[in-house]
Steps between C-alpha positions, in 0.01 A plus 500: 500500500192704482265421193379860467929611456561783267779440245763727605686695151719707423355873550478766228766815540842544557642190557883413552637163463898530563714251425863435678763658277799297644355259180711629249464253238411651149224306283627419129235582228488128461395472831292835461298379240453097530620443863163486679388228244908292482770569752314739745213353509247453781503181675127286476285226556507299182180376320258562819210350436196300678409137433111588379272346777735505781736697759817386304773804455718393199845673427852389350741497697881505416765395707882541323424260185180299606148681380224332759109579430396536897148436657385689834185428619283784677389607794802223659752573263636195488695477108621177353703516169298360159695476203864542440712581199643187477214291553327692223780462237525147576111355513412754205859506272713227682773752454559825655292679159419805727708731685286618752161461647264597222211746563173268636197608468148362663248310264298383804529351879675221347650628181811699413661566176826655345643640175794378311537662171234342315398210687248509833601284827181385688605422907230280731573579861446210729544556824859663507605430134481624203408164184607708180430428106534659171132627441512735187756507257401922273635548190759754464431806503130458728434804672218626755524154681215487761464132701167490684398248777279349261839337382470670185779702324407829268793702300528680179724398200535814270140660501311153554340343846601166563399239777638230707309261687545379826661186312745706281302456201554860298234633257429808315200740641553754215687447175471875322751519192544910557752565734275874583222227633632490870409230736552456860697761562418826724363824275491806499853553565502406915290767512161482769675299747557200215760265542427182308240394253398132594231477771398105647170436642512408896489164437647478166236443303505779281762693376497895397731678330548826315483512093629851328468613131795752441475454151339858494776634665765702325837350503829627652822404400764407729847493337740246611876612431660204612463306176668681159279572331268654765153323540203625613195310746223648401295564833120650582513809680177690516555853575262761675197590260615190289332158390521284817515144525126293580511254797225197568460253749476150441423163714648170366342196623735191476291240534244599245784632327270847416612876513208810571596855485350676716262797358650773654363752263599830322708654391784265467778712598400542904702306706402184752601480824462352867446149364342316783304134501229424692624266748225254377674536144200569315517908469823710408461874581735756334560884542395653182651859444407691255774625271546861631555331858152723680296230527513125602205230503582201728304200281400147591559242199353184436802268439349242319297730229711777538158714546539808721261467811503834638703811603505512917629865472654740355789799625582787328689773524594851365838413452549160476383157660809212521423188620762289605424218708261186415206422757633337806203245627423410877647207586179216454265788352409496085333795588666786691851643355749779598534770230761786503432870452581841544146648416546688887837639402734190589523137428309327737314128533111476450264211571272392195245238428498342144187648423726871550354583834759737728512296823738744671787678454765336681797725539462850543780791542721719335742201434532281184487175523738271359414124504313231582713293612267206687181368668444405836147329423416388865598828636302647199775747427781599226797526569618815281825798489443826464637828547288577824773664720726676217511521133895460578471111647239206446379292790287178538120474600148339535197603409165370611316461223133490695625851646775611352732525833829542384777407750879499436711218547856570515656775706847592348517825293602399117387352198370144568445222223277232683390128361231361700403198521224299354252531819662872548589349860899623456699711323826477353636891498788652350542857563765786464574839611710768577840343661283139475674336186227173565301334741308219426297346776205238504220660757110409563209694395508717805838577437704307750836422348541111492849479355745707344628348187802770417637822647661604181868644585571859350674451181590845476696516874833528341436802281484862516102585525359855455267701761166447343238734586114488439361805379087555473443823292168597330322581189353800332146345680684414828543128422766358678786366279764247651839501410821402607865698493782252500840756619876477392703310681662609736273828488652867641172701484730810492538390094304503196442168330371448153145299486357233263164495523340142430180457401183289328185644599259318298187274565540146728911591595562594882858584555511629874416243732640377841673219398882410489726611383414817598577713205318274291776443255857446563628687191372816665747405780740450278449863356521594819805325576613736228414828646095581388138520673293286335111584524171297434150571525201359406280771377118482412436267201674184688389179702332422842340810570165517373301586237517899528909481482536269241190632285697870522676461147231371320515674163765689566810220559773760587346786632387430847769243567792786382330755727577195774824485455570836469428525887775289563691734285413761698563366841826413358575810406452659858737266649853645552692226400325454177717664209209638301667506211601119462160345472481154359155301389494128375259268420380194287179416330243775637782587699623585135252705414514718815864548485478605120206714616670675746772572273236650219202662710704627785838567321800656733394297795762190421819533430554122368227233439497151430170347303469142441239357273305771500131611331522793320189496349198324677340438174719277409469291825232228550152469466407350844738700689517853358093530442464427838661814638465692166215442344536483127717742308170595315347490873738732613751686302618758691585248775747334219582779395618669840676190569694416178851572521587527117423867455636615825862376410609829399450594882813268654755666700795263627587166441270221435588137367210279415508142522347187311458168433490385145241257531278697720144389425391674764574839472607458157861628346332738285402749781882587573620453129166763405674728833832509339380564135322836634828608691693466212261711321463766786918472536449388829771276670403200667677186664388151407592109544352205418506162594491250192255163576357638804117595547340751735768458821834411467613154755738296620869594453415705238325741765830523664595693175213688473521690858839543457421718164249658733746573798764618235265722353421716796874486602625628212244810506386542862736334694793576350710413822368122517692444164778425747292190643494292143693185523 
């Protein structure tokens, strides 16, 4: 296999994929809407993983009832088996306490562990065996559990940081009375690329962790309805233009048993990101963005006074800087780091030196991207995925980081998932695509397949699939927009079909991609099972394509991203077998929003919609979120104004049924319950459900309910002729 190979992809256009239609099996919304995750679910490797330090490819493997953890050693591929259910139950229980092989994860080379409820199982492999023990025993209700190789143990209780050492021993690293005194947990609501709050030094000397005051933040009340009478959890939601929360940095150091904050300056209400030690331990460096999101100062921190030793640079932007990923060091370097940008327009890798020196910029293209996903230090390369070929699939690379030669590793079109290992020497790849349910396959840096771990079977082969084409139309600037058209079943293109639009449209959400199954979603093959086109596009606003396509909306959410969509309309509507008059639109979250939208801005165009959890007013959304793309209110009123949907509720022609979840404390309840209070006063009928417990997306079994209000909905006043199909 050559080593300068291009990754083959699906092209852009017209493309067909037809399926057999002597399948007639019909999918039931159970299966519609859960089956991918229960009964029709893809087949996989289970808990892949490396042994850290070595070629050792881990997976469970399950044959009738026996559950076997399996070794395979690389490049030979010789595999031995390591642990087995009942050998677990019996030298950790001595009874059979677990049903099935828990979910290992690495500590070190030598180290394993495992959660059961509360208590922490500690394995030593020796040679070909697992010696297992109980290690930590957390309190109910311990949360944010993080093990580190150091052998130490840090999780929340409530809003307090506690810490286990390597011995079990448990001790209190903050004790703060106020629950609205947050500790160890991540901040600014996920936002910036945030996904946990307690950072441990390399070696485990240290350990960082977030601290938030929200005591400044107005509270929300969440009423719960399953307890008469009604209670109400008060939560903190800061809203856009409103009092946000204030976020420090702190370093506890066990064994002098001493906390420093780290001076990270003024005002108190930016937000702190791209937490990164030094791998020496002695610096921490953090993204600080200012609070309207245009400017960002990458700072160096003296962990043990918590001084600030300098700024190595800073990005800015006229719209609005987001960093998202902490510093990724060279392997055996203190000095030289990969940060991520998209100051040239998309979100590439560049080279610095601590003292904020641009080595190099090390990947270059109109192409985001995606991860860093490994080093190969003695090739002196990353191993990375990125968008190179197609926005529509995601493929494997490295990248020389003395040059920046970028070479791709895999060949098969798709969207590939790859864990590397340690020394970046192999790769353990999963990948999908169009009529490729899964193949996972362990291959070399160069590429060469070494072994095929699974050839997933189709577990759709027994059912009536829909012709799916994939369309490429283009914006108002000549953009190119994606989208895919998912047909009845069986389809007579001498009839007219009624169409549901689905759509989300907003910032880090890609919904076309080349990935199985094809549609993307079997519930629109189930709609189409039942007789309509189904249509998705992702316009300007969304993910993986750059800075100029996602950076469209800003300050005007709903605008450009309507206009979008709106050329799917119209391509639509020039289509023969498209009834023009039976247009459907549906979405959830920002997909709510645009749905509503379309209903209120562009009234006439939809017959029936279907809005779940939707903003109605983006002043009442977030701080961290809705500034970002808005501005302030103050900053920008007519944006907020143009956008907010209360006033324009007089405009709605057909039928529209909103949907929410009590709980929501997301986009909270009051945004639909505000909607329907202005169409009773304008007279204006509208549709609406709600779902009592839930939050911001409805799961499980319940879900099963919630799409079949959604399909009944557009039967009963699109699809009139599909009533026929209830059961």
């Amino acid at each position: 296999m050559s080593s300068k190979k291009t990754c083959l992809l699906l092209t852009g256009g017209l493309v067909l994929s037809v399926f057999s239609f002597a399948q007639n099996k019909q999918f039931t919304i159970a299966e519609a809407t859960n089956g991918l995750s229960t009964t029709l679910a893809v087949k996989s490797v289970r808990q892949p993983s490396w042994q850290p330090g070595s070629h050792s490819f881990y997976q469970v493997v399950k044959e009738g009832r026996d559950e076997y953890l399996v070794r395979t050693v690389f490049p030979s591929g010789t595999s031995d088996t390591i642990e087995t259910l009942p050998h677990l139950n019996t030298s950790l229980y001595g009874k059979d306490s677990l049903k099935g092989l828990p979910l290992f994860n690495w500590i070190d080379h030598d180290y394993a562990y495992f959660n059961n409820g509360n208590t922490i199982a500690r394995g030593t492999l020796t040679g070909n065996q697992f010696r297992w023990n109980t290690w930590v025993k957390l309190p109910a209700g311990a949360a944010n559990v993080t093990v580190d190789k150091s052998m130490q143990v840090a999780y929340t209780l409530e809003n307090n940081l506690w810490l286990a050492a390597s011995d079990g021993t448990l001790r209190a690293v903050t004790n703060d009375a106020d629950s609205n005194i947050i500790n160890g947990q991540a901040v600014h609501r996920n936002e910036f690329g945030i996904e946990k709050g307690i950072f441990f030094s390399p070696k485990g000397h240290f350990l960082a962790y977030y601290h938030m005051d929200q005591t400044m933040v107005n509270d929300y009340p969440v009423v719960d309805w399953s307890v008469t009478p009604a209670s109400v959890r008060m939560v903190k939601y800061p809203m856009a233009g409103g009092t946000s929360h204030e976020v420090t940095l702190r370093v506890f150091d066990p064994a002098k048993n001493k906390t420093v904050e780290l001076q990270t300056g003024e005002p108190r209400d930016h937000y702190l990101t791209a937490v990164t030690w030094s791998p020496d331990e002695r610096y921490l460096f953090i993204a600080v963005l200012n609070r309207d999101q245009n400017h960002a100062w990458l700072n160096q921190y003296d962990v043990t006074t918590g001084k600030k030793i300098r700024t190595l640079f800073e990005e800015s932007s006229a719209t609005y800087v987001e960093p998202q990923h902490p510093l990724e060091f060279l392997p055996g370097s203190n000095e030289r780091f990969i940060w991520w940008s998209n100051k040239d327009g998309f979100q590439h890798l560049y080279l610095y030196n601590t003292r904020g020196t641009e080595l190099r910029q090390l990947t270059k293209g109109h192409f985001d991207v995606n991860e860093i996903t490994g080093f190969d230090e003695k090739g002196r390369k990353l191993i990375v995925t990125a968008a190179k070929e197609s926005p529509l699939e995601k493929h494997s690379y490295t990248v020389d980081w003395d040059n920046g030669n970028m070479q791709c590793i895999d060949d098969e079109p798709g969207v590939h998932t790859v864990l590397p290992s340690d020394d970046g020497q192999f790769l353990y790849d999963s990948y999908t695509a169009a009529g490729v349910p899964r193949v996972a396959v362990v291959r070399a840096e160069s590429g060469k397949v070494l072994k095929t771990l699974l050839k997933a079977p189709d577990p759709l082969a027994g059912y009536q699939r829909p012709e799916i084409r994939n369309i490429t139309l283009k914006a108002d600037d000549g953009t190119p927009l994606y989208a895919k058209m998912i047909l009845p079943t069986p389809f007579d293109p001498n009839r007219t079909y009624p169409v549901i639009v689905y759509l989300y449209n907003g910032p880090h959400v890609q919904l076309v991609r080349n990935s199985f199954p094809e549609s993307g979603n079997l519930w629109y093959e189930f709609m189409a099972q039942r007789g309509y086109i189904v249509f998705t596009m992702d316009g300007r606003g969304s993910a993986n394509r750059g800075r100029k396509f996602e950076q469209a909306t800003f300050r005007k959410l709903g605008t450009v991203e309507m206009n979008d969509q709106l050329k799917g309309v119209a391509y639509l509507r020039s289509l023969p077998y498209v009834d023009k008059n039976r247009l459907g639109v549906h979405g959830w979250s920002f997909g709510g929003f645009m749905t509503t939208s379309l209903m209120l801005r562009h009234p006439g165009v939809f017959k029936v919609a279907v809005a779940g959890g939707p903003v109605m007013d983006w002043s009442m959304y977030e701080v961290m979120y809705t500034e970002r793309y808005m501005d302030t209110p103050e900053q920008n009123p007519e944006g907020y104004k143009t956008s907010a949907l209360f006033d324009k509720v007089k405009n709605l022609k057909g039928k529209l049924l909103l949907i929410h979840g009590t709980d929501d404390a997301t986009v909270v309840w009051q945004h639909s319950i505000k909607f329907l209070k202005k169409a009773v006063d304008e007279n204006v009928q509208v549709d609406y459900f709600v779902y009592p417990g839930y939050e911001h997306n409805v799961r499980g079994k319940d879900r099963v309910h919630l799409m079949q209000k959604i399909t009944d909905y557009f039967d009963d006043y699109l699809n009139p002729g599909a009533q026929a199909l209830r059961k």
